[in-house]
LUMDRENMAR-914003 format. One record per atom (N, C-alpha, C, O): residue in three letters; x, y, z. Coordinates in pm, whole numbers, plus 32768, in hexadecimal, padded with zeros to 4 digits. Layout:
% residues N
ALAXYZ
...
% end
This chain:
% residues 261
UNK7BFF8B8D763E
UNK7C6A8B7476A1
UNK7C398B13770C
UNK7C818AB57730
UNK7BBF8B28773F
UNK7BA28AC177A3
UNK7B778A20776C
UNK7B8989BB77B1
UNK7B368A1F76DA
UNK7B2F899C76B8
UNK7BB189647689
UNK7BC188EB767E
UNK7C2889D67667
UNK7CA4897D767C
UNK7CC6895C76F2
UNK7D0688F276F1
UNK7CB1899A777B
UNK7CE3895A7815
UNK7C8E88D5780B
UNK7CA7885D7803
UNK7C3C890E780E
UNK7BE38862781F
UNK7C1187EF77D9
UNK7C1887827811
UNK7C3588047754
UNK7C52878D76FB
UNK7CB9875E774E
UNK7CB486EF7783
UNK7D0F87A6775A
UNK7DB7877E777C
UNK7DA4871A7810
UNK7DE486B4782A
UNK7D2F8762786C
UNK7CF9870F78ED
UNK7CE9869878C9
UNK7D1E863078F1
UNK7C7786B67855
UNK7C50860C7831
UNK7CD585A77805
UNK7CEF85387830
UNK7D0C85E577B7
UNK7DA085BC7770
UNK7DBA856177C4
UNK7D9E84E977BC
UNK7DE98592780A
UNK7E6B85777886
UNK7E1C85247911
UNK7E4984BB793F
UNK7DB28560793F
UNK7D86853379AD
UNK7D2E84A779DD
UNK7D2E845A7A3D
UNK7CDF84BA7957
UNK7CB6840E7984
UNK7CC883A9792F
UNK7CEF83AA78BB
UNK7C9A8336798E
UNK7CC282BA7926
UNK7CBD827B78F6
UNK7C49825A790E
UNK7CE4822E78AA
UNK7CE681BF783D
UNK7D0B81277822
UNK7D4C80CF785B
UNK7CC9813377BD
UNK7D21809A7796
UNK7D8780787796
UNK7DCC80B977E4
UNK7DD48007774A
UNK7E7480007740
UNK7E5A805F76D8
UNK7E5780D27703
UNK7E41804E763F
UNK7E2F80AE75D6
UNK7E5F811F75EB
UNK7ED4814675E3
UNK7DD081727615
UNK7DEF81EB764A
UNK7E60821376BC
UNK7E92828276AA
UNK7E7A81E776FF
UNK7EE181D67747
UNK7F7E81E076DA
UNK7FC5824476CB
UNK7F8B818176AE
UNK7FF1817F763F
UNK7FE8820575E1
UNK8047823F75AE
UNK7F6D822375D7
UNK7F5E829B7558
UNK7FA5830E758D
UNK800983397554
UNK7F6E834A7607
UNK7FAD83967630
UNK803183A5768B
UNK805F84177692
UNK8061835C76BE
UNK80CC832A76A9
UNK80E6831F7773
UNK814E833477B1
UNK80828303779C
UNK806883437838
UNK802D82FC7896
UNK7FB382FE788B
UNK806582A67911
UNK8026824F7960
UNK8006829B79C6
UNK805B82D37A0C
UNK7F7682A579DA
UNK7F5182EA7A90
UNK7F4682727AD3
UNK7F10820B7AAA
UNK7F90828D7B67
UNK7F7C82217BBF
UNK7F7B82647C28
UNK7FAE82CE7C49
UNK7F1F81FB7C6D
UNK7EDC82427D08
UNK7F7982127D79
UNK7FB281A67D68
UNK7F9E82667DD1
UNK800882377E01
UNK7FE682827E9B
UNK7FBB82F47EAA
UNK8001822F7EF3
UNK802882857FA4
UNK80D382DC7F85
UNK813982B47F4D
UNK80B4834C7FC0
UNK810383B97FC6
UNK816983948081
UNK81E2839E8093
UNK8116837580D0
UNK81598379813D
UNK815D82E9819D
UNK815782D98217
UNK816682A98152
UNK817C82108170
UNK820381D98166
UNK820D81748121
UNK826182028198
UNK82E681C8819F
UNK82DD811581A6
UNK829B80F08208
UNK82FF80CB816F
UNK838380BF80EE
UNK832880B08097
UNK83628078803A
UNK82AC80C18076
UNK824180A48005
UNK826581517FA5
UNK829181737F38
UNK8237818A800F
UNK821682217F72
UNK821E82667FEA
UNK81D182558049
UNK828782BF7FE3
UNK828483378041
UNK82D883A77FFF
UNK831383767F9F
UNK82FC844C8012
UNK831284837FD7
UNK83B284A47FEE
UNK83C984B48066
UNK841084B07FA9
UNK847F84AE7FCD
UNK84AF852D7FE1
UNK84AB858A7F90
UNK84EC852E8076
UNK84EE85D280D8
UNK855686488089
UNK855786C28095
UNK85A185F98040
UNK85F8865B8016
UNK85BB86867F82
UNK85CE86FA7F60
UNK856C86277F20
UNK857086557E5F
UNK84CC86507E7F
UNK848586827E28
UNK848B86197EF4
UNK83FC861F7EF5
UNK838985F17E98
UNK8312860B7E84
UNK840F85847E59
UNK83C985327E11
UNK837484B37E62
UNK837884A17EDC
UNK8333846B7E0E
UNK82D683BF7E68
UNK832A83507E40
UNK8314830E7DDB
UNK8391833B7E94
UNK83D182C27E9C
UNK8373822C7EE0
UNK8303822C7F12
UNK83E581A47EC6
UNK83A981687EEA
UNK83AC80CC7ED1
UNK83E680B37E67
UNK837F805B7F14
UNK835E7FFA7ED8
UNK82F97FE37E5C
UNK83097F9B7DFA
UNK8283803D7E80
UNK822680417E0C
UNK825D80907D87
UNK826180837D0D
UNK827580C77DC5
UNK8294814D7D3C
UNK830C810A7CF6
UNK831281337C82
UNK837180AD7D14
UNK83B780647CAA
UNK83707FF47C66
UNK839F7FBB7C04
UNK83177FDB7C90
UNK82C17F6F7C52
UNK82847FAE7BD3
UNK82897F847B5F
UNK8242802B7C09
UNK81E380777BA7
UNK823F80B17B49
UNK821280CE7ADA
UNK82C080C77B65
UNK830A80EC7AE0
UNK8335807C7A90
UNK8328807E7A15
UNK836080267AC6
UNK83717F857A8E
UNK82FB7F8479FC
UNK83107F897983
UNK827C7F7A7A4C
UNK820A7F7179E7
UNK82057FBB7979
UNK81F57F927907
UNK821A806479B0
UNK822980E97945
UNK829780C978C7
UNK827E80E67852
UNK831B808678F7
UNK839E807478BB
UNK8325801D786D
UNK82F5804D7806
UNK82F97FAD789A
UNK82F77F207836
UNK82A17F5F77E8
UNK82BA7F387776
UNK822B7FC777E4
UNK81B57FE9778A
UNK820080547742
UNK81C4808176E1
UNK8281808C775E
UNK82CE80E1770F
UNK82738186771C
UNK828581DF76C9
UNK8238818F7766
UNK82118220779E
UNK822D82687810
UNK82568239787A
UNK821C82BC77FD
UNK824783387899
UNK81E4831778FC
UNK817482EF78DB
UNK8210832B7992
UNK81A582F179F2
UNK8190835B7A56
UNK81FC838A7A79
UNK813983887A87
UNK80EB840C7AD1
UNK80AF83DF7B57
UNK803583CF7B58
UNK80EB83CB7BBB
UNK80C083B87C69
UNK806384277C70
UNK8064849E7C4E
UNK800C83D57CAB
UNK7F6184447CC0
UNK7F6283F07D8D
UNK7F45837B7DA5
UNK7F81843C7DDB
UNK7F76841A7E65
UNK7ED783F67E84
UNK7E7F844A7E6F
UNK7EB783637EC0
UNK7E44832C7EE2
UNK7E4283237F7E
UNK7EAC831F7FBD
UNK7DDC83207FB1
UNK7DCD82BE8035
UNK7DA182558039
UNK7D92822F7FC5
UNK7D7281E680A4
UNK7D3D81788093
UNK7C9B8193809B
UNK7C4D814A805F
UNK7C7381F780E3
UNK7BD1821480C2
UNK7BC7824E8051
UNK7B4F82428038
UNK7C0582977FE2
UNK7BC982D27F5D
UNK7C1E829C7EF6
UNK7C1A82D77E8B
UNK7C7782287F01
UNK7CB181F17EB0
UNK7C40819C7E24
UNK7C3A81B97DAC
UNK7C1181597E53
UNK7B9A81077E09
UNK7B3B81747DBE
UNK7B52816E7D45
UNK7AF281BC7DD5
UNK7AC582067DBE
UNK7B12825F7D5F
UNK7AD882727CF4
UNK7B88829B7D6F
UNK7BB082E87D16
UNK7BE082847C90
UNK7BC982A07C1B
UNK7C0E82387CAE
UNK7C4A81C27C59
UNK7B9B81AB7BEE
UNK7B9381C27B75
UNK7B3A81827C38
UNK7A8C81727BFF
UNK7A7381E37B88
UNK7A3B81D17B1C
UNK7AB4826A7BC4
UNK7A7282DC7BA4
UNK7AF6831B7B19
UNK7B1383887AE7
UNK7B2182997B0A
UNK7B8F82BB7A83
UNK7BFA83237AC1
UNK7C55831C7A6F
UNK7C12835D7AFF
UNK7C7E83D47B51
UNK7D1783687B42
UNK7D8E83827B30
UNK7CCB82EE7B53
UNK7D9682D27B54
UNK7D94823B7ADB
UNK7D2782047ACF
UNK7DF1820E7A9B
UNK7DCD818E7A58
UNK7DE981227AA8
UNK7D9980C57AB2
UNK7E6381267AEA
UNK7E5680987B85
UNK7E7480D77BF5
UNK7E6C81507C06
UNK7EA780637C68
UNK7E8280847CD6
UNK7F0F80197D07
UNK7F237FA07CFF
UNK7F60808E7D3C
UNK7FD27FF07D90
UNK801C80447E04
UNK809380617E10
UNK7FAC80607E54
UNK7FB280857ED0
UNK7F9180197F68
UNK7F4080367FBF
UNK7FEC7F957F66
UNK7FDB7F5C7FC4
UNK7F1F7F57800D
UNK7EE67F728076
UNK7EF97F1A7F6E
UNK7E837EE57F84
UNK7E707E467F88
UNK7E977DF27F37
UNK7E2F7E397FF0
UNK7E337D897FEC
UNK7DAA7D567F9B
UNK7D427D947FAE
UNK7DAD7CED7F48
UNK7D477C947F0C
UNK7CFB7C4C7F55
UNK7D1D7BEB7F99
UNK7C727C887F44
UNK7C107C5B7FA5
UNK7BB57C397F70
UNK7BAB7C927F1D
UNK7B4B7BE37F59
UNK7AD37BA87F2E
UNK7A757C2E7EFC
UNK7A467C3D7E8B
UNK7A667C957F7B
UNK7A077CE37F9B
UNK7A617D4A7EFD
UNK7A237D4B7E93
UNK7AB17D767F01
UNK7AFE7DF27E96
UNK7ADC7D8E7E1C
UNK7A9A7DB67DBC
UNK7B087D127E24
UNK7AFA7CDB7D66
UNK7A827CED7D64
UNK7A8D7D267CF8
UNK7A017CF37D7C
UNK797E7D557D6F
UNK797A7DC97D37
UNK79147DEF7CFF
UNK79EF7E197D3E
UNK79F57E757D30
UNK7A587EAB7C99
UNK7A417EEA7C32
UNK7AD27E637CDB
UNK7B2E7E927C5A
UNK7B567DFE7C68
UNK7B2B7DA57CB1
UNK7BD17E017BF2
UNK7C397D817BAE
UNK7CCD7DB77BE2
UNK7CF97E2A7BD6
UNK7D137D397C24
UNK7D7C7D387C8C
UNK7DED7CDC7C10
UNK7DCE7C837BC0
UNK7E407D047C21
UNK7EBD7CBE7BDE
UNK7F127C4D7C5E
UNK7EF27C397CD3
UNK7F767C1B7C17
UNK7F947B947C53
UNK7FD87BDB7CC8
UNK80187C427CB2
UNK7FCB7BA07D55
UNK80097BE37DD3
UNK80957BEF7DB5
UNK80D07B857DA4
UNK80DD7C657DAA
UNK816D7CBC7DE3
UNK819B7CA67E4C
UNK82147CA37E63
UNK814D7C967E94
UNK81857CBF7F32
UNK81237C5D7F9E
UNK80AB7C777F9D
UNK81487C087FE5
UNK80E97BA88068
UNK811C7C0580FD
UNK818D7C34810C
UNK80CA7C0E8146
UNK81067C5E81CA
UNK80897C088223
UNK80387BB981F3
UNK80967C3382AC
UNK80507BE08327
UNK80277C4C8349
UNK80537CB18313
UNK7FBC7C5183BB
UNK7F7E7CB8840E
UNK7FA17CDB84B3
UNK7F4B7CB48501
UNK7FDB7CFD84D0
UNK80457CEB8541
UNK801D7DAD857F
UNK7FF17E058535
UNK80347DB985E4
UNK80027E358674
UNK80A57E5B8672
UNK80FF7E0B865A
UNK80B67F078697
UNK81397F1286D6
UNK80DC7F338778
UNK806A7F588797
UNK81407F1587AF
UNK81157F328841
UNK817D7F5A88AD
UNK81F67F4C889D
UNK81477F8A8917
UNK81CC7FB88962
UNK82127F3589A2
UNK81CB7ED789C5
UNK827A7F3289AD
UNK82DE7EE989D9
UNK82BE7E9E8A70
UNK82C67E258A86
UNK82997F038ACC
UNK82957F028B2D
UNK82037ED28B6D
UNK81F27ED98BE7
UNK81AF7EAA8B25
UNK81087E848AF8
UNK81237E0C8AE6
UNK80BF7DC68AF6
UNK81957DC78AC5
UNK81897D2E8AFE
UNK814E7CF58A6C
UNK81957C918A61
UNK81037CF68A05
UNK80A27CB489A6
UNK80CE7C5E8948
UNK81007C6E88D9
UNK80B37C028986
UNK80D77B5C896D
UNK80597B4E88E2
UNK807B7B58886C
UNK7FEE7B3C8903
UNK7F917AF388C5
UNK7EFD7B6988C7
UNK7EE67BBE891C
UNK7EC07B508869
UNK7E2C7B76882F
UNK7DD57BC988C3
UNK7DC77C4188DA
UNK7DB07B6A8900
UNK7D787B9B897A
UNK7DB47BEC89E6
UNK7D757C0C8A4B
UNK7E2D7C0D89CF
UNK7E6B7C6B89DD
UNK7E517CFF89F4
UNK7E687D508A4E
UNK7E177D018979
UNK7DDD7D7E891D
UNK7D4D7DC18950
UNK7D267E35895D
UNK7D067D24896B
UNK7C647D448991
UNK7C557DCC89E4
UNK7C977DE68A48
UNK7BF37E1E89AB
UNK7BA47E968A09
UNK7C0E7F0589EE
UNK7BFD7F6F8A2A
UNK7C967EF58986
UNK7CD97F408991
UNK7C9A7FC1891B
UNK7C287FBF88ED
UNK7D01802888FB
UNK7CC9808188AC
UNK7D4B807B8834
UNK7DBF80A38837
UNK7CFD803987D3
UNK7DA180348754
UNK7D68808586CB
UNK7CEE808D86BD
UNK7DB480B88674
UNK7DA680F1862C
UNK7DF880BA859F
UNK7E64807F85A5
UNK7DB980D48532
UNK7DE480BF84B4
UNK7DDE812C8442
UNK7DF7819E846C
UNK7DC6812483CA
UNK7DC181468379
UNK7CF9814A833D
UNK7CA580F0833B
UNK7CF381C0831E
UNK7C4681B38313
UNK7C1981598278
UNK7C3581838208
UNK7BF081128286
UNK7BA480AA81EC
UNK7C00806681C8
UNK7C09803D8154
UNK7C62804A8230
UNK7CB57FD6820E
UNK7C7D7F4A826B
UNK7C3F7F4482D5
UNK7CBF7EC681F7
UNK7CB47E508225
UNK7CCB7E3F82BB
UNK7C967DEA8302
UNK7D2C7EA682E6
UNK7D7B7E5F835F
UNK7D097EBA83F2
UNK7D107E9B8469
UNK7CB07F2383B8
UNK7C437F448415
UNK7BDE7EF5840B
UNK7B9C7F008472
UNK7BA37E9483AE
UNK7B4E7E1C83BF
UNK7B687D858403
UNK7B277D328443
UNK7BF97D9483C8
UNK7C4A7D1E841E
UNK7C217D1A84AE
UNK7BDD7CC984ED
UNK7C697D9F84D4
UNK7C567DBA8579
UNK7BCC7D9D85B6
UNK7B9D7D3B85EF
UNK7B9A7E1A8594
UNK7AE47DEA85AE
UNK7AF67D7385C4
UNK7AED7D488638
UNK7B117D2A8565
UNK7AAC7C86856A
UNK7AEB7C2285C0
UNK7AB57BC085F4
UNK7B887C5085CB
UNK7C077BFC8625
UNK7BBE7C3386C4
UNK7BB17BDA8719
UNK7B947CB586E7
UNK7B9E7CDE8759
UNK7B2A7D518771
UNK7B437DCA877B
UNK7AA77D148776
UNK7A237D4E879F
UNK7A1F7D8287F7
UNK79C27DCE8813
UNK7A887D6B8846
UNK7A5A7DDB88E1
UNK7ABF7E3E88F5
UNK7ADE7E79895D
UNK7B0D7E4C8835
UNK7B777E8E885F
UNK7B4C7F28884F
UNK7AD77F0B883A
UNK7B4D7FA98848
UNK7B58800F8800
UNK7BC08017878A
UNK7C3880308792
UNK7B6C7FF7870D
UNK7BAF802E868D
UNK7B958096865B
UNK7B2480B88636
UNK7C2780F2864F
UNK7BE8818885FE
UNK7C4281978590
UNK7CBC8187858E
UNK7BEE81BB8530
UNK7C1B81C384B3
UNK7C8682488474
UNK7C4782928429
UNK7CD9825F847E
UNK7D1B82EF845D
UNK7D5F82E983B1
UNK7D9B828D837A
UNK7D398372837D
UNK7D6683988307
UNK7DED835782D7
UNK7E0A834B8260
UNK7E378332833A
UNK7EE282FC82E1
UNK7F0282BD8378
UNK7ECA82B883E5
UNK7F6D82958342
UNK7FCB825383C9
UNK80178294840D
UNK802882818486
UNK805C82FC83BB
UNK80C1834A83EF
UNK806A838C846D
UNK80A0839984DB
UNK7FF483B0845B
UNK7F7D83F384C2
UNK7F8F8374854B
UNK7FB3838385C0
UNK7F7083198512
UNK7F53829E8588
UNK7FB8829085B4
UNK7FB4827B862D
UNK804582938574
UNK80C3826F85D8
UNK810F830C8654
UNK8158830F86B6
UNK80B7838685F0
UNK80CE83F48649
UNK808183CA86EB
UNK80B083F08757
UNK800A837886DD
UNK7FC683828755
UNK7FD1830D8792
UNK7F72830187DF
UNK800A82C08795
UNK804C824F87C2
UNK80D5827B87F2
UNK80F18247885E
UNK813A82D187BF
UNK8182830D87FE
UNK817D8374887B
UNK81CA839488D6
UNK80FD83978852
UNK80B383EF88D5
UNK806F83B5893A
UNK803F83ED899C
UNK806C831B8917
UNK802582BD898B
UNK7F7682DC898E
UNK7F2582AF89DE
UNK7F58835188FD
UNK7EE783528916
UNK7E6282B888F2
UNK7DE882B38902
UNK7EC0825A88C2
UNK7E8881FF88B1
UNK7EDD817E88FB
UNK7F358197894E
UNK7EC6811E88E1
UNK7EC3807D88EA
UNK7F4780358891
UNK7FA97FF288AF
UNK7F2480568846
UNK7F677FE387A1
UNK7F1C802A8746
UNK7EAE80618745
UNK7F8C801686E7
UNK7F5F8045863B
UNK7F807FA385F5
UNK7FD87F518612
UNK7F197FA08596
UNK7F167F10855B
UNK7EFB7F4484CA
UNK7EA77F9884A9
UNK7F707EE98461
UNK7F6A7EE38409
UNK7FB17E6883DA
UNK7FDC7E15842B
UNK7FBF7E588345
UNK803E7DF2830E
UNK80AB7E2C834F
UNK80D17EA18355
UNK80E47DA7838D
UNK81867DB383A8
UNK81E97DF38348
UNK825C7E0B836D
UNK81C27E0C82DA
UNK82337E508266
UNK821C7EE88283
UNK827A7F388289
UNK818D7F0E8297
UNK813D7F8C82AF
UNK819A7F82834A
UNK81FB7FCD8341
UNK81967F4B83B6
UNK81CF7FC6842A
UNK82277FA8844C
UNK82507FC384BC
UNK826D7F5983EB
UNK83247F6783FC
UNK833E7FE483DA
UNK8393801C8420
UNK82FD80358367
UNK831A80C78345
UNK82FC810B83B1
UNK8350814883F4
UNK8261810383D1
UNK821E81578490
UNK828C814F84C9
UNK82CF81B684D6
UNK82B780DC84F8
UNK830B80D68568
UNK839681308563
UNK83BF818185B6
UNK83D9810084D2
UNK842E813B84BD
UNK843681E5849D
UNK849D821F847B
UNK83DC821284AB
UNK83D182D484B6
UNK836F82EA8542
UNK832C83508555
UNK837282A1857D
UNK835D82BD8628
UNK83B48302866F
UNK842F82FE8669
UNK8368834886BA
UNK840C83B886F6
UNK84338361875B
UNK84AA835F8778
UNK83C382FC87AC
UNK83F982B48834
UNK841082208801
UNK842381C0884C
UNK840C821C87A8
UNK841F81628744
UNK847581158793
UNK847D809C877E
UNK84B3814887E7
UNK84F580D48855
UNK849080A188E3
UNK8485803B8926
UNK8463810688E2
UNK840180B58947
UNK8374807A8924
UNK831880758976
UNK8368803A8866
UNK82FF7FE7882E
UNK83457F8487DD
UNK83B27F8687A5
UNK82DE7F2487E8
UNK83037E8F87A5
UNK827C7EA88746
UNK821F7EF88743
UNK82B67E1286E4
UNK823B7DF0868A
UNK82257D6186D8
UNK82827D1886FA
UNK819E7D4786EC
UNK817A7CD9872A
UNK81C97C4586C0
UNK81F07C50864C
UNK81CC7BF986F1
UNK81FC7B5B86A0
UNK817C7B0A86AC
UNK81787A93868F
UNK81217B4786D4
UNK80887AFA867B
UNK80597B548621
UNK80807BC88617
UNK7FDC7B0485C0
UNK7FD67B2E8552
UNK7F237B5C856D
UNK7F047B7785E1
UNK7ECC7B618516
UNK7E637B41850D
UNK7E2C7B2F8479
UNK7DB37B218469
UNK7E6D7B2E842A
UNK7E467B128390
UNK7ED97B44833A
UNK7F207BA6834D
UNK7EE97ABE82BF
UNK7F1C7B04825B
UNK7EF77B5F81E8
UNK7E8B7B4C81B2
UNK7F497BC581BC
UNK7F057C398135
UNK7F677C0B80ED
UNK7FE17C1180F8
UNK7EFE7BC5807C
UNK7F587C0C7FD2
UNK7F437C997FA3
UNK7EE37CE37FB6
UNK7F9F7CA87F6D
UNK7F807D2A7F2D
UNK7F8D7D327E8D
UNK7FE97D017E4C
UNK7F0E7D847E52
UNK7F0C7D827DBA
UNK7F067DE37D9A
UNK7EEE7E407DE7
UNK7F1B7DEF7D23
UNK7F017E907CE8
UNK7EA17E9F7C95
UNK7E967E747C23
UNK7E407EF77CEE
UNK7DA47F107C89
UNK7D9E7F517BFA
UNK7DCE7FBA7BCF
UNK7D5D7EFB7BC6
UNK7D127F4E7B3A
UNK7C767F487B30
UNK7C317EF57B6C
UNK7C487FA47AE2
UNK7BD37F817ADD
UNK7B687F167A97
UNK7B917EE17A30
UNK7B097EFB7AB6
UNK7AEC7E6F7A8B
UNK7AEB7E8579F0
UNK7AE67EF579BD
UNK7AF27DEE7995
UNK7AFE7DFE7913
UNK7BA87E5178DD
UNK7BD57E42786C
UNK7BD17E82791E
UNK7C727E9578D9
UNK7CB97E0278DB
UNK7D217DF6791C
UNK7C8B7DA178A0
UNK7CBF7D367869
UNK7D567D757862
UNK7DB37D6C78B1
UNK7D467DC177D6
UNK7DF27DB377B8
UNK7E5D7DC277E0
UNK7ECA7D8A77D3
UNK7E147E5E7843
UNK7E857E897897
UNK7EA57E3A78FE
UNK7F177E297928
UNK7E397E02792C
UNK7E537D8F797A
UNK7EAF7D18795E
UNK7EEB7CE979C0
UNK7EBC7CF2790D
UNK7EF77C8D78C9
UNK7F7C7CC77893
UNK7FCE7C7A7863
UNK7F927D3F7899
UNK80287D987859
UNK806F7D9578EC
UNK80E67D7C78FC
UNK80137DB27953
UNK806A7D9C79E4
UNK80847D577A1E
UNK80E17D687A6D
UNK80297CBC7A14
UNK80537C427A4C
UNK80C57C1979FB
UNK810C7BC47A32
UNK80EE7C43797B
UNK81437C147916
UNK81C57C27792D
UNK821A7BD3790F
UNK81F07CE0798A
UNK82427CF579BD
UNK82767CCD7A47
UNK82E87CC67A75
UNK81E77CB17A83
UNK821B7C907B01
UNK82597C247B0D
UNK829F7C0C7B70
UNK82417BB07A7E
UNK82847B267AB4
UNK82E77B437A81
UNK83497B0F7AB6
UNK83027B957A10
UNK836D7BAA79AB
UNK83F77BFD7A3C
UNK84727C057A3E
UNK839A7C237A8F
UNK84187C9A7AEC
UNK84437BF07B66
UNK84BC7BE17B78
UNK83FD7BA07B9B
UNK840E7B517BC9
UNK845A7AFC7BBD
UNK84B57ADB7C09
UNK842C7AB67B21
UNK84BE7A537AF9
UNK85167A877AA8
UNK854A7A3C7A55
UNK853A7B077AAA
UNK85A57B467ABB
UNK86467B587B18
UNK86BF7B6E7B13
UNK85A47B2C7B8A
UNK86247BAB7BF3
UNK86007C207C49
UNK860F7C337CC2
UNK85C27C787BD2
UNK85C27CDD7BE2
UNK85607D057C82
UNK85767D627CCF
UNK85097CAF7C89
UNK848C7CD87CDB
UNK84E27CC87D4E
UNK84EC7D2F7D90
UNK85257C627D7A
UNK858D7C4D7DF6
UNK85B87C927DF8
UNK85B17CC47E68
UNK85F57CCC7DB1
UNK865F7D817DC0
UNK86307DCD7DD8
UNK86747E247E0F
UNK857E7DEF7DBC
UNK853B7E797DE4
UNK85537E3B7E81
UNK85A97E597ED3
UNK84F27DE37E87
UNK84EC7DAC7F0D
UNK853F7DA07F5E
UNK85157DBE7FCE
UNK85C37D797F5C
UNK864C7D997F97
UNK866E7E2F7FCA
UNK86A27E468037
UNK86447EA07F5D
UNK86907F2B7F64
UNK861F7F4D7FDB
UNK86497F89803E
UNK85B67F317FD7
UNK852C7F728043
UNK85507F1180DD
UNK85627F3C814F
UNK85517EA080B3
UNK85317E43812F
UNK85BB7DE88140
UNK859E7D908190
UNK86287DDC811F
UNK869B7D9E814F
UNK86E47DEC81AD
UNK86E77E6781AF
UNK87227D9B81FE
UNK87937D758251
UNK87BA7E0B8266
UNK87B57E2182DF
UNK87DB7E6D8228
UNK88437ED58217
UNK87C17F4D823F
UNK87E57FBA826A
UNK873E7F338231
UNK86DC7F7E823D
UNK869F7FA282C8
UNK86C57F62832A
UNK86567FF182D1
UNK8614803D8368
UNK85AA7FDB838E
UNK856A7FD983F7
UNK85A07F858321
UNK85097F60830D
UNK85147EBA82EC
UNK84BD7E8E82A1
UNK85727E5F831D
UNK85A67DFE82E5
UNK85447D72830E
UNK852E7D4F8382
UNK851C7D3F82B1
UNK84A07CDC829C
UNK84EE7C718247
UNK85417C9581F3
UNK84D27BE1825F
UNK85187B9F820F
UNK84887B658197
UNK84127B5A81B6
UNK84BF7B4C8122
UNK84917B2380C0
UNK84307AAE80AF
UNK847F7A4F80A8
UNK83A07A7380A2
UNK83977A0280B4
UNK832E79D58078
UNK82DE798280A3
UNK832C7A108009
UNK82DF7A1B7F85
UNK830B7A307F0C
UNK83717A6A7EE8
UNK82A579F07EC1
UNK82D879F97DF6
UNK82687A4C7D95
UNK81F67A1D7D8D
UNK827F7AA27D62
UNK81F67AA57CF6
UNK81E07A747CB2
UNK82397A607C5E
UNK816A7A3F7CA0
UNK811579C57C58
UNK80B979B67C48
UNK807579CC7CAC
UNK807679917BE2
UNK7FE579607B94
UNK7F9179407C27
UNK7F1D79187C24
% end
């Protein structure tokens, strides 16, 4: 009985090639659970909706298998993804020199800027602005190295999720929360005081964002860049992108990118 639990663990739980992947008929993908409009959990069926999570079914549809959300963060994302636990990764990760070291990134989905919400009433025009202040992000994300390096005399603290960082920015226990502008249009938008914060209109870096595999998954790699251009010159990718980030949305970002080689 117990070397059948185990098998079925192994079965199901880690991952694979495209092959194996196809064999069993089952895509694991690493996904954020509480990242509004990326992957967050939906309050009423408590399912992981999302910008990502239509992407990752997009892929599942095109490989013709069932697809299984395994909730990541940005500090144990890589790692679990390394450690076979998930087969990709399309949790509003940006492509960085330092990660292709690590794993293999598919063609950017998604471009976003690095932009502060801040209080209204704080005046914050520009960069130096910020200096000596105390801002907070997301822990082992791009946008806590960004900072550091944008603002040395700032206090950067790293917190488990955002939803955490925009609770304490609502509490004034901090400064600014800094992430991609796509990332705290959601912050902003589940703020209880969101009228009295802006997102700054300077930037300090652009993020692509890719979706990790591990190094050497050539194929699968090459099965998802296949869809992504295939969802692009479609159509289709504008329509995810529309239903998350258009006009009619909480969260409304205009469009100003293509996916591409």
């Amino acid at each position: 009985m117990i070397f059948g639990i185990l098998f079925l663990h192994i079965k199901y739980s880690i991952a694979a090639d495209l092959s194996e992947i196809k064999k069993r008929k089952l895509l694991i993908v690493g996904v954020k659970d509480d990242l509004y409009p990326f992957g967050f959990r939906n309050k009423d069926t408590k399912k992981i909706e999302g910008y990502d999570i239509d992407f990752a079914n997009e892929i599942a549809k095109e490989l013709d298998v069932k697809v299984e959300f395994k909730p990541v963060s940005s500090s144990d994302r890589i790692p679990l993804l390394k450690k076979d636990d998930v087969d990709m990764l399309i949790c509003t990760m940006t492509i960085t020199d330092e990660r292709k070291k690590e794993i293999d990134f598919s063609y950017s989905y998604f471009i976003s800027k690095q932009k502060f919400i801040v209080k209204k009433e704080y005046q914050v025009k520009e960069l130096k602005d910020l200096e000596g202040k105390v801002i907070v992000t997301a822990k082992g994300s791009t946008s806590e190295l960004n900072a550091k390096n944008a603002l040395p005399s700032a206090k950067v603290l790293g917190f488990e999720d955002y939803p955490q960082a925009g609770q304490a920015l609502d509490l004034e226990k901090v400064f600014a929360v800094t992430s991609d502008e796509s990332v705290l249009v959601g912050v902003l938008s589940e703020m209880k005081s969101k009228e009295k914060f802006e997102i700054t209109k300077f930037e300090i870096s652009k993020e692509p964002y890719g979706i990790g595999v591990k190094q050497g998954s050539s194929e699968l790699l090459r099965s998802i860049n296949s869809t992504l251009l295939k969802l692009e010159n479609s159509g289709e990718a504008s329509k995810i992108y529309d239903k998350w980030f258009g006009t009619q949305t909480s969260t409304p970002l205009a469009r100003d990118f293509k996916i591409a080689p």
